[in-house]
Structures are given as C-alpha cells and as structure tokens.
Phi, psi and omega in degrees: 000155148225168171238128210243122161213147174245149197219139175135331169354181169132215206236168178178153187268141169313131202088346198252191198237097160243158195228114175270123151270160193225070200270153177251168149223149179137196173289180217296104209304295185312008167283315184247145178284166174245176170206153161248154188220178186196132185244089206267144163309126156092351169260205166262151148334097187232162196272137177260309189194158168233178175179149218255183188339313172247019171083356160285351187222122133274176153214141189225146164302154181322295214298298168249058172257131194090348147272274152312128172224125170288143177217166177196135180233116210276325163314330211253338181091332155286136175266150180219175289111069158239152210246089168254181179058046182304134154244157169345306167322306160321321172336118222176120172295138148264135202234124163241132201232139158228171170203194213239309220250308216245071182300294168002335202231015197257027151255021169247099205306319219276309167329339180259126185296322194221157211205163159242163185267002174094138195221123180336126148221143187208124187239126173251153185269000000 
C-alpha cells in the first residue's frame, strides 16, 4: 500500500500560479503511475493529468494542456502538480491518486486504488 497527502492548495487570482504536491509513503513510491483528478461542487470527479512510473509519458486533459504540468520525483516520493495561467474554472479539491498495473485506464478515476485526502484550490477572477 501507499499513502498519499497533498499539499500546496490555496487561493490564487485569475492568471496566477500554484504548485501542487503529493507526497507517498508506503511501498516503493516508483512502483506507481500517478494521475491528479479534480472535483468541483455538484460535479463529477474528472481527470486532470497523469504520469507514468519513471516519468517519461505524461497525459493531460484538454481543458488544461499547455497550463498544467505534471511531474515527479521518485527520490524524493513526490508528485507535483503545476498549474499556471489559472482560471475561475479551475476551482476545485484537487486529489492525487496512484495505482500499479493499468496505465491504459488512467483517466478513470474508479480505476485508482489509492487517494489523498485532497486539497482546496479556489481561483478568483
């Protein structure tokens, strides 16, 4: 197993920046791809971005490609999340998930094993 918290959330002005973190514990962090997901009141859970074990294939949703950039650093056990050019929109808990066997599947949210408990981001215009 691992265990995954995240951190860097807050507030930010339309245009602006945050750096989101992930951090694990548990077994061998490079064991798992990760994905970040993101959840607005009243919506469904959607997928932001992934990346895969050693950091060589990312993916990202439409909505933020070219804004958002996923990263990772397996010394350190951590995953990032950076976000620049924020919009309103963006608003949101954002969750970082990992799992093992099924890069394939890694814009399904229901597919990830393991979660953080999630961290506020809220961007005003």
């Amino acid at each position: 197993q691992v265990q995954l918290v995240e951190s860097g959330g807050g507030w930010a002005q339309a245009g602006g920046s945050l750096r989101l973190s992930c951090a694990a514990a548990g077994r061998a962090f490079s064991n798992y791809y990760m994905g970040w997901f993101r959840q607005a009141p009243g919506k469904e859970r959607e997928f932001v971005a992934a990346i895969t074990w050693t950091g060589g294939t990312t993916d990202y949703a439409d909505s933020v490609k070219g804004r958002f950039t996923i990263s990772r650093d397996n010394a350190k056990n951590t995953a990032y999340l950076q976000m620049n050019s924020l919009k309103p929109e963006d608003t949101a808990v954002y969750y970082c998930a990992a799992d093992t066997s099924n890069w394939g599947a890694r814009r399904a949210w229901r597919e990830y094993h393991y979660w953080g408990q999630g961290t506020q981001v809220t961007v005003s215009s």
